[in-house]
N, C-alpha and C positions, 0 to 999 in steps of 0.2 A: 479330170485328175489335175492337183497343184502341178504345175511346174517344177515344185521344188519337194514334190513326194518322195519320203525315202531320203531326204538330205539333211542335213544339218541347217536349219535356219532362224535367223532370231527374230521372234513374229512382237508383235505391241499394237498396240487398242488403235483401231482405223488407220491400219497399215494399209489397206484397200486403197484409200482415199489420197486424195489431194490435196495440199494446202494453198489458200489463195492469199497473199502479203497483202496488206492495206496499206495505207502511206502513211497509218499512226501508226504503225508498228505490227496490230493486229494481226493473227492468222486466223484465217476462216477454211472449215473442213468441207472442201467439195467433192461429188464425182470426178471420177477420170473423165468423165465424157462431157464436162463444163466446158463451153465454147470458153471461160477464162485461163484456162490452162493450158491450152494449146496457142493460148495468141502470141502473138509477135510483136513487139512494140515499136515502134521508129528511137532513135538514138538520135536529139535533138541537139545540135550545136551551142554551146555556151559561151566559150573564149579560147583561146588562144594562148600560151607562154612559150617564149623563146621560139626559135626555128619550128616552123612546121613545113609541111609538104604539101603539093596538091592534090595528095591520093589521101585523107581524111584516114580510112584504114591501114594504114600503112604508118601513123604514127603513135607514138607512145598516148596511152587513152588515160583520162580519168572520169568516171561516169560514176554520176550522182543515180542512186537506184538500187533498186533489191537485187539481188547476187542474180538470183533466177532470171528475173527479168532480162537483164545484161545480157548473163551468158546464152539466153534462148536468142535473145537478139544478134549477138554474135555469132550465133551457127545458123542464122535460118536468112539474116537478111544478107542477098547477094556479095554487097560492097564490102560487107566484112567474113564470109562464111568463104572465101576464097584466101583470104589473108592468115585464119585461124583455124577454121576445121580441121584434125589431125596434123594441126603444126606446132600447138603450147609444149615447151620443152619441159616447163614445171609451172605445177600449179602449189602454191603457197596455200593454205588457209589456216587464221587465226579465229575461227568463230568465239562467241562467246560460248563458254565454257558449259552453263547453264550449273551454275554455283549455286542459285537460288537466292542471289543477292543484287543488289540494283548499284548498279553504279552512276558517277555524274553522266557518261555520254552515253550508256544504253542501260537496258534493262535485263539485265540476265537471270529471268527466272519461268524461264518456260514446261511448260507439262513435259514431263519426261518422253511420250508418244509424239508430241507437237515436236522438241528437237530432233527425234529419230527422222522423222520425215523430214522436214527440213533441212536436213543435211544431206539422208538421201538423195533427194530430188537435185537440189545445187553438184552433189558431185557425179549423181550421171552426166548431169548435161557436161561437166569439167572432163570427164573421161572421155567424150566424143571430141572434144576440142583436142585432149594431149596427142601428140604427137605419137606414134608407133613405139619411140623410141624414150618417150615422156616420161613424169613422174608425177606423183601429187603425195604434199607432205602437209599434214592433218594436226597441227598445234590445239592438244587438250591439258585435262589434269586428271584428277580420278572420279571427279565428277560423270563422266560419260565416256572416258578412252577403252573401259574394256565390251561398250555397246559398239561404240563406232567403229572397232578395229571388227569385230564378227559382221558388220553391217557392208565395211568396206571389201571384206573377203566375198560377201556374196556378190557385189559390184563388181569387182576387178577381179575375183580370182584368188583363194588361199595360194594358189601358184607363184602367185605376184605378189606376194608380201616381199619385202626387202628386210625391213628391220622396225625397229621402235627406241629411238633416239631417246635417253633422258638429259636432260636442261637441266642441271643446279643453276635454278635463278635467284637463289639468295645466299647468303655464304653464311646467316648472322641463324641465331636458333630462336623461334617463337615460343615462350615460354606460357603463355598463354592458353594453347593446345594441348592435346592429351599427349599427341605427338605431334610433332614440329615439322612442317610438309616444304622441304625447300626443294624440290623440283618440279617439273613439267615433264611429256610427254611427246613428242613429234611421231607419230604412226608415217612408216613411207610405204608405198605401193607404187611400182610401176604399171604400166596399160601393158607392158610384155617384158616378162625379167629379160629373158633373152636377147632381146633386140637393148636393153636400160645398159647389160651388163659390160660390153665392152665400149660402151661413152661413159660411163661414169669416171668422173676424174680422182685425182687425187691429191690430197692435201698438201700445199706446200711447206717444207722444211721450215721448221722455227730456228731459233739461236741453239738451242737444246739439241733438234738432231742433227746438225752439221757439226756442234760440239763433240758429238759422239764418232765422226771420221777422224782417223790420225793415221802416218804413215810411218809406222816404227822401224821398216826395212829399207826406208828410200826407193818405191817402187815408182819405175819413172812415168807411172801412168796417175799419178797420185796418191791422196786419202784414199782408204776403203775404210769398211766395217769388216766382221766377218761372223757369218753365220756356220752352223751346225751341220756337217754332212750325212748325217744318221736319219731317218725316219721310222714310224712305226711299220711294222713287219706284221703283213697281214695280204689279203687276199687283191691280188695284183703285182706283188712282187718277183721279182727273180732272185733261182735260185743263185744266179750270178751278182746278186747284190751282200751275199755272205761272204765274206773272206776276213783274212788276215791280215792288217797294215804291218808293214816294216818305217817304223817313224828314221828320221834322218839317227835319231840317237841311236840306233840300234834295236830303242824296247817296240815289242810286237803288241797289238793291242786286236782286238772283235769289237767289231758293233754293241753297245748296253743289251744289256738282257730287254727281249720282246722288240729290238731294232734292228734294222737293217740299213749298210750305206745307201746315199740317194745314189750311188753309180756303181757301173760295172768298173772293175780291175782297169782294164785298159782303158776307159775315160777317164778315168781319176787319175792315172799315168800321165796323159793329154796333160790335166788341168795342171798337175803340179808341175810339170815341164815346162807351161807358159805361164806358172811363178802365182798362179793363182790359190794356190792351197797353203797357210797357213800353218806351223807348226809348233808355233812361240817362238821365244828369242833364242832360246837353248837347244831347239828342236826334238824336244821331248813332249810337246801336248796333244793332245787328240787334233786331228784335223778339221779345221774352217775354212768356209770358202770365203775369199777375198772379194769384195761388193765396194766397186768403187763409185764416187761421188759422183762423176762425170756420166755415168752408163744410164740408158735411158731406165732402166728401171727403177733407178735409186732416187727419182727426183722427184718424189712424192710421196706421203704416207698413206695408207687405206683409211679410210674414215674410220671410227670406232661405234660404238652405242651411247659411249660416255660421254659425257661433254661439260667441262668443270667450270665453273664461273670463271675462273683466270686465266680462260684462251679464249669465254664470247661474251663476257659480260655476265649482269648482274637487272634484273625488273629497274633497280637502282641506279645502274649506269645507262637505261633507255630513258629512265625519269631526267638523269642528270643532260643527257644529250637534246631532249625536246626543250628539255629550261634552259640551254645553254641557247640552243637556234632561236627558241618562241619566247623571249621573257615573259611579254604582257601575259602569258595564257595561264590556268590553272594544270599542272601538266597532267597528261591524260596518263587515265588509270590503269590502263594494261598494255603499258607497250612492250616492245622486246628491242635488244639491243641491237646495231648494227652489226655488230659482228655475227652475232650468233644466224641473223639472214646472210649474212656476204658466204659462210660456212656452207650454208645449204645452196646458194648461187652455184657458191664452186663447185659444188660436188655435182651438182646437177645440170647444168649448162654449162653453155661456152658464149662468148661474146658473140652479138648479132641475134642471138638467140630470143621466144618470146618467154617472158615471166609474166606468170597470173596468179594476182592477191583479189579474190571473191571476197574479203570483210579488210579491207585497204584498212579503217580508222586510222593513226595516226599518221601516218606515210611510211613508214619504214622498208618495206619490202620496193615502193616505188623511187624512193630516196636511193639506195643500196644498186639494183638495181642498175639506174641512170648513172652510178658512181662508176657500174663495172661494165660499162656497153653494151647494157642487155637491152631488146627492148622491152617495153611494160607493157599490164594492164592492169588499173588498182580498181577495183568496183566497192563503194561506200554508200549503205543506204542513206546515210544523218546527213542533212544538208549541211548541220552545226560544224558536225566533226570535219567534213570537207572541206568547210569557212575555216573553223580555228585551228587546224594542225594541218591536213594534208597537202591543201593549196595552199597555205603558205610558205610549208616546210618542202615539198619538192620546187617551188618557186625559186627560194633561197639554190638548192643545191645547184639548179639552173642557171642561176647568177653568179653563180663561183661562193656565193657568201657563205657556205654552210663547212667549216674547218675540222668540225669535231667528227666523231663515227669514223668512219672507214676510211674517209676522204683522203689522207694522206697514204694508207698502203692503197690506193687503187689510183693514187697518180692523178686524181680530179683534180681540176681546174675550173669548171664549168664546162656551159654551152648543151646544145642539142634543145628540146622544147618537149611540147606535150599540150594535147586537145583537152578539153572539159567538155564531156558529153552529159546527156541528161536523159533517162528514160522516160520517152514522151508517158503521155496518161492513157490508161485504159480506154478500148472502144467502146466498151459495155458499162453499161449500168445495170443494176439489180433490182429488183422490187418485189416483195410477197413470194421469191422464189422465182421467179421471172427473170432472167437473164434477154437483155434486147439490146440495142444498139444505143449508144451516147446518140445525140443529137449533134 
């Protein structure tokens, strides 16, 4: 009997099977039981930037190689399956989309079964890495987001859905199309909501919501805001959440119809005695509870699903930020902008913490990142894309020289470093179906 009899599952043509990466790009459909699939590769030293350590694992990675590769390496060889296994606080990926279009730095137009598996296989091995308390946020379009989010559920768990973030990455209208597509998709899953749900942070106040604190009574505790003391009136309530307010003016007022206060009589007594209930200036309005600026709850916003070009940028403003750092280069085709990673940083980690980008390309998640004291790990299979954007571009932020992006809210200056790994070559070779040993 399937494992998965009786459930909901999304099946596609040699779902069985395994894909094996070649170094042109190629995928090849093998058995589970290919001694190439279960190998392990060595992670091969390349260079050096800025500070590093003598524990090799233990410093921010960038490793030339196929995502799988990588991360099989990263959980099976000792020196680094001690540092990572159940310790990634988030995992980033920006796969290509599989648009069915070719871009200058890859090719994104694979068999619709070749991407299901290939993603597959990359974010098991990502889930063994996340931490208990981990995340993994999955950048598509609509290309593939409502395969991969059913694909991810069977993975992680419909338990573990968090949310599905959309990205306005253009602001301008494409008039070209039938309809004009200016957004993206970020699918989040945590490895355990439960354990995700009290570290996830929250959003620091902009100019806007601190705008919105004023203290129109002189309360010597400061600004507040003030919210609503009424909630819906349903199954959990008391019946001591009904009554009757006597407002300072005299007028008696109820709960809205289908509401009840969030308090009984005598706490609401409590609150307005220690000046925190609201009444207007007249003392004639419904009552609000008084949420001052200072109080730890007030010093952050919940993250939303929405996310509007003019709080993380624009395809536009990542184009304009690699042409600002890389002049000489042609800027790369699908980047995202720093903000809109520093966004997901926040919410998902804390500094010291580890970050894993499995399709690195330009640097941006590695860049961000190193800006915010996280430590990295950027995996890029293009040796190109490594030469002309990644190693350059986190080099520069290394050096202090990188000004634009995030750099100045995140207090950069430079300093700190990071390895270049390389995943060694297969031990096998093939012939006629013959799998044996390289020589």
């Amino acid at each position: 009997m399937s494992a998965h009899e009786g459930r909901l599952e999304l099946t596609w043509t040699n779902k069985h099977l395994r894909l094996l990466a070649h170094e042109d790009g190629r995928y090849e459909w093998v058995s589970p039981s290919d001694y190439r699939i279960a190998e392990v590769r060595l992670l091969d030293d390349v260079t050096t930037v800025g500070e590093v350590g003598a524990n090799r694992a233990r410093d921010n990675l960038l490793i030339r190689g196929d995502a799988l590769n990588a991360l099989r390496s990263l959980a099976r060889l000792p020196e680094f399956a001690s540092e990572y296994v159940g310790k990634v606080k988030l995992a980033y990926l920006d796969p290509p989309f599989n648009t069915q279009q070719s871009f200058l730095q890859y090719d994104d137009a694979l068999e619709h079964s070749v991407w299901l598996t290939m993603m597959r296989d990359r974010l098991a091995q990502i889930r063994e890495l996340l931490a208990p308390d981990g995340s993994v946020w999955v950048h598509l379009d609509d290309s593939e987001v409502a395969y991969c989010r059913v694909m991810l559920d069977e993975l992680f768990g419909r338990d573990n859905f968090l949310a599905t973030i959309i990205w306005q990455k253009t602001s301008s209208r494409e008039n070209r199309t039938l309809i004009s597509t200016n957004h993206d998709y970020v699918v989040v899953f945590a490895k355990d909501k439960k354990a995700w749900a009290p570290r996830r942070n929250l959003l620091p106040f902009g100019e806007a919501q601190f705008a919105r604190y004023v203290n129109p009574d002189d309360d010597p505790r400061g600004a507040w805001i003030s919210l609503p003391i009424h909630a819906k009136a349903g199954k959990g309530r008391r019946a001591t959440q009904f009554f009757t307010i006597t407002l300072p003016s005299g007028r008696r007022i109820d709960p809205p119809p289908g509401r009840c206060w969030l308090y009984t009589e005598g706490r609401l007594a409590d609150l307005v005695a220690d000046g925190r209930i609201w009444f207007g200036p007249d003392g004639n309005n419904s009552p609000r509870m008084k949420k001052f600026l200072d109080e730890k709850e007030t010093t952050g916003l919940v993250p939303t699903t929405l996310w509007l070009s003019d709080g993380v940028g624009t395809t536009q403003t990542a184009k304009d930020e690699t042409l600002t750092l890389l002049p000489a280069s042609v800027p790369f085709d699908t980047p995202k902008p720093e903000a809109l990673i520093a966004r997901i940083v926040t919410i998902a980690s804390d500094p010291s913490d580890v970050v894993l980008d499995g399709f690195l390309g330009s640097g941006t998640t590695a860049a961000v990142a190193q800006k915010m004291g996280r430590r990295w790990i950027g995996v890029e299979r293009e040796a190109s894309t490594i030469d002309t954007y990644a190693l350059p571009r986190v080099s520069k932020v290394i050096r202090g020289e990188d000004t634009g992006g995030v750099t100045d809210a995140s207090g950069w200056e430079g300093g700190g470093g990071f390895r270049v790994l390389e995943v060694a070559p297969s031990m096998f070779d093939a012939d006629a179906g013959m799998v044996f040993l390289a020589e």
